[in-house]
C-alpha atoms as one frame of an Amber mdcrd trajectory, in Angstrom:
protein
  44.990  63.055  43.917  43.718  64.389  40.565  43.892  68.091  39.906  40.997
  69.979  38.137  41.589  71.391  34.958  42.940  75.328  35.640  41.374  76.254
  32.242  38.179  75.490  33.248  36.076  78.787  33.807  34.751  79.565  37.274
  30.701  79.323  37.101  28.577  81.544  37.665  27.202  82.130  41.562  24.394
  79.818  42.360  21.648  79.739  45.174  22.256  76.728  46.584  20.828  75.133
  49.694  23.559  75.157  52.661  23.849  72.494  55.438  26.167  73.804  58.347
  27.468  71.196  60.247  28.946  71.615  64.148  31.650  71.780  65.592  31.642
  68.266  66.483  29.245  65.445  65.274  28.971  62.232  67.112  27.247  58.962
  65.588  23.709  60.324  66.524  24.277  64.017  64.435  25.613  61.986  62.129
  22.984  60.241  60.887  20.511  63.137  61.802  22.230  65.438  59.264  22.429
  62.686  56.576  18.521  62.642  56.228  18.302  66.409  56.603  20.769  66.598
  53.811  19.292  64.524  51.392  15.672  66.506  52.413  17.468  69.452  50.544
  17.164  67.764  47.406  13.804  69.030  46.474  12.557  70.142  43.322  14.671
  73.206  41.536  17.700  72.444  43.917  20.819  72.441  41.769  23.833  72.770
  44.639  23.775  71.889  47.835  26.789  72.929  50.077  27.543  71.572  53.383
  29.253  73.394  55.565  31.711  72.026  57.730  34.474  75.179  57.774  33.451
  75.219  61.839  33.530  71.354  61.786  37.079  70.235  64.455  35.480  66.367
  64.814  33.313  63.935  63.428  32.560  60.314  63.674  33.178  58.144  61.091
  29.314  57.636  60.479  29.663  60.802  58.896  31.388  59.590  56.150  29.127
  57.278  55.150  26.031  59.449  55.054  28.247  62.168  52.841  28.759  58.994
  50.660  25.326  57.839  50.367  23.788  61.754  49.476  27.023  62.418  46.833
  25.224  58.937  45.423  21.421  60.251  45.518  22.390  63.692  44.323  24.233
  62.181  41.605  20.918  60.459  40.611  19.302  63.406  41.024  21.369  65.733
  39.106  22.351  67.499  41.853  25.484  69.112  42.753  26.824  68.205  45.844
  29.999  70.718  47.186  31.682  70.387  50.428  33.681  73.132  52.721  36.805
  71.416  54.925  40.104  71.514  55.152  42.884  68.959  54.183  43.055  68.769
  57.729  39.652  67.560  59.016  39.249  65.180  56.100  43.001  62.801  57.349
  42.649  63.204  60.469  38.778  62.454  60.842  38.361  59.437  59.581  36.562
  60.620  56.200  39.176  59.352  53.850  36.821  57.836  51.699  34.945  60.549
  51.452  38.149  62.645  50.311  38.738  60.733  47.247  35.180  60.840  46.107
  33.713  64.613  47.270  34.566  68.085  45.720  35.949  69.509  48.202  36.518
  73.172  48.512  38.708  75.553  50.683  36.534  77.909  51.450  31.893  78.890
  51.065  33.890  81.576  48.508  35.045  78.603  46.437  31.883  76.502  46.978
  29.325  79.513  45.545  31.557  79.887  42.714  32.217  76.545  42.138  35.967
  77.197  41.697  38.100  74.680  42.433  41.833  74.983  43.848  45.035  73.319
  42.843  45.350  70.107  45.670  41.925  70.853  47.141  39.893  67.950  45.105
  40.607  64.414  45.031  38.069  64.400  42.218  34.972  62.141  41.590  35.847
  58.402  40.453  33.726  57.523  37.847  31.130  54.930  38.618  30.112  52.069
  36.714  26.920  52.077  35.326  24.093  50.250  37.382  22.633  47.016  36.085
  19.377  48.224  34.804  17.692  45.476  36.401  18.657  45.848  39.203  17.131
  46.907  42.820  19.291  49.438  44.256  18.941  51.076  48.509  20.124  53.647
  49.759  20.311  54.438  53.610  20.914  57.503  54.980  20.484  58.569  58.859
  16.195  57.307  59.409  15.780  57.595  55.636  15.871  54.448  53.165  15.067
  54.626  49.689  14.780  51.125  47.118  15.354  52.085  43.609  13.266  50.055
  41.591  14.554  49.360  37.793  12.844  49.311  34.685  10.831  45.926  35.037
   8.915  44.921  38.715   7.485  41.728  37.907   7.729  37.797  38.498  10.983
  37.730  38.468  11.850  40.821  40.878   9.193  41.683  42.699  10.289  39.581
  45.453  13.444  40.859  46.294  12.139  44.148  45.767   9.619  43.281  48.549
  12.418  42.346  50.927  14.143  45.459  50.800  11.403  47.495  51.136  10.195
  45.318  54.436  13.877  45.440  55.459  13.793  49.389  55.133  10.988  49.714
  57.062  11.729  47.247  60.081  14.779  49.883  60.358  14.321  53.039  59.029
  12.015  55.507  59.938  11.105  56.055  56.665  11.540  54.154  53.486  10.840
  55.309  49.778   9.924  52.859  47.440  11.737  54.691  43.883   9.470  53.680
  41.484   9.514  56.829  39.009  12.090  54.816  36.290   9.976  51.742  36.251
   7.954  51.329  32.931   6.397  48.064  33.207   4.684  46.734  36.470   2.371
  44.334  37.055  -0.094  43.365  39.976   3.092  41.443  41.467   4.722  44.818
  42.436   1.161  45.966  44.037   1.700  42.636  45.904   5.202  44.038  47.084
   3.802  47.470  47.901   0.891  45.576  49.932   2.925  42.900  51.808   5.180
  45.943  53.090   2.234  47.873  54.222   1.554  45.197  56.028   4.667  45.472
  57.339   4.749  48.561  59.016   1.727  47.791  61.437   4.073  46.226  63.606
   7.621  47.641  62.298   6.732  51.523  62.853   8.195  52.721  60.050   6.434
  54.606  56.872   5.882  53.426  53.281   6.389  56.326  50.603   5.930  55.704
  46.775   7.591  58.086  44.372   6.055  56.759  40.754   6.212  56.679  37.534
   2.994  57.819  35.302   2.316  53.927  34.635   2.819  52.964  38.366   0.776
  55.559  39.691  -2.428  54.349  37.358  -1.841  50.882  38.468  -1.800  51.517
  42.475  -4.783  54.197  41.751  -7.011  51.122  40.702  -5.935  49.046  43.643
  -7.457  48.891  47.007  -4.244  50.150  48.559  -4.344  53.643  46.640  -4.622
  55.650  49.692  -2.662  53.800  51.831   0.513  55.241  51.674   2.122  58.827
  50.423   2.663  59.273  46.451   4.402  61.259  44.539   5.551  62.286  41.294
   8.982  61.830  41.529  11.799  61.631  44.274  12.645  65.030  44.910   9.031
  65.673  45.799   9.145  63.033  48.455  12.639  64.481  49.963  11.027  67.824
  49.578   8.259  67.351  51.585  10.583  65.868  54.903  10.605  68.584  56.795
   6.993  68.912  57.074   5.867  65.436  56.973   8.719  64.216  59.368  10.230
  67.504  60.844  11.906  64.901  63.766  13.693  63.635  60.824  15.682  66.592
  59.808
């Protein structure tokens, strides 16, 4: 277990958003307070606390959808801070969550953002992300596929699949498009055939864009067929009215 530098100064208190989690969370909370966790991710959001001082039990699910929002905020430049004790993290099944998370003893700690000697496993450094390549992300009823750089020839049929894959399971699935540069009319293909998609799956398209993407689909036929935004923190931002039974 790494320990945080002790010369570090404390910082100074923050407003952050707070997520309080129950006193016990089965599979089902689980994966309802991942989505409404990564919905506090909006725009100005720099910490995000959750809560889970009052938290006795929690199935393992949980882990995984602390995981995949410590990834998105990450992305997002977002600070993600968590309240438990030694306790609850070996004995509920979130050790992998324990040696990735800041986790602090106390809300005191969190606001502050001062860390305690043995409280923080620390976060592993993670190795850069092909640039090419089509990331997802799942969290509770929310998907999102990070598009890279390029969507063309090449790509634009796998990015397809995991967009139509997100939506014949999710709720809701975000196509990331706002670090992608150069597109072509075989990503509007993509976007299309997934729209298509959804008739029978249920689920909802989203596009968060880039400038260059956005003129593209604008010019298409399917420019109002789906929510757009400027970037993914608008999207996640605008959950809780758009899909309230999400979070």
């Amino acid at each position: 277990m790494r320990q945080p530098d002790q010369s570090a100064p404390v910082r100074p208190l923050v407003v952050p958003e707070i997520v309080t989690l129950p006193a016990g969370v089965d599979a089902v909370t689980a994966r309802r307070l991942g989505t409404a966790l990564m919905a506090t991710f909006g725009p100005g959001v720099e910490v995000v606390i959750v809560d889970m001082s009052r938290t006795v039990s929690c199935h393992a699910v949980w882990a995984g959808q602390l995981l995949a929002a410590d990834r998105l905020a990450a992305a997002l430049g977002v600070e993600l801070r968590v309240v438990t004790s030694q306790a609850v993290l070996t004995t509920q099944q979130l050790a992998d969550a324990e040696h990735t998370l800041p986790i602090y003893p106390t809300m005191t700690a969190a606001l502050t953002g001062a860390l305690q000697p043995g409280t923080w496993a620390g976060r592993s450094a993670a190795a850069p992300a092909d640039s090419n390549q089509i990331r997802v992300l799942s969290c509770g009823r929310l998907y999102m596929v990070m598009a890279p750089a390029k969507v063309g020839a090449e790509n634009a049929q796998e990015f397809w699949v995991a967009l139509a894959d997100g939506c014949a399971r999710h709720a809701v699935t975000i196509a990331d498009m706002t670090g992608t540069v150069v597109c072509g009319h075989d990503a509007v293909t993509a976007l299309l055939m997934t729209l298509r998609c959804t008739d029978t799956s249920g689920g909802e398209l989203w596009l968060a864009a880039s400038a260059a993407v956005d003129r593209l689909v604008s010019a298409t036929p399917i420019s109002g067929a789906f929510p757009r935004f400027r970037g993914l923190r608008d999207a996640l931002a605008t959950l809780p009215a758009r899909r309230p039974d999400l979070v």
